[in-house]
N, C-alpha and C positions, 0 to 999 in steps of 0.2 A: 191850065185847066181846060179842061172841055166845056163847049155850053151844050151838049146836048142834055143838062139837067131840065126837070120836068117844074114845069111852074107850080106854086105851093097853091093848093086851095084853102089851106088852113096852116095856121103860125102856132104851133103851140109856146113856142120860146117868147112871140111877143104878147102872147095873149097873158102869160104870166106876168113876163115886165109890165104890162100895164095894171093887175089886181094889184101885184107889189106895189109901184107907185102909188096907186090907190089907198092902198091901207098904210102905208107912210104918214100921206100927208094926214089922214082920218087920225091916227093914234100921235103925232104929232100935236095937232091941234086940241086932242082929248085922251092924253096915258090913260085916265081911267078906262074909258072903251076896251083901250086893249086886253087889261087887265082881264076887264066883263067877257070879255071873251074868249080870253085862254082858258077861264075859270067852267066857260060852255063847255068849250071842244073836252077839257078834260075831262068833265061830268058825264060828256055823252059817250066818250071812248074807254071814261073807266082808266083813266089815269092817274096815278095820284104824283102829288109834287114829291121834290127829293125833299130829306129831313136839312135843316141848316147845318152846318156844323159849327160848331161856335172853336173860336183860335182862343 
């Protein structure tokens, strides 16, 4: 490998591993968060959940 690569000003790879970690331990410590939260994002983008299907 060459080193003439250019030094990173900005990680976008670690900046995510760190939200990710982030919200691990947060929905870890408190499932319902998560819940509250997926229930936003879909609210606000107009998602709706899939139907269950019952076996």
């Amino acid at each position: 490998m060459s080193n003439n690569k250019k030094e990173k000003n900005f990680d976008a790879v670690k900046m995510m591993r760190e939200i990710r970690d982030t919200l691990s331990k947060q929905y870890i410590e408190n499932p319902e968060l998560e819940e509250k939260d997926l229930e936003l994002i879909r609210k606000k983008y107009g998602i709706r959940e899939k139907e269950k299907t019952k076996y």
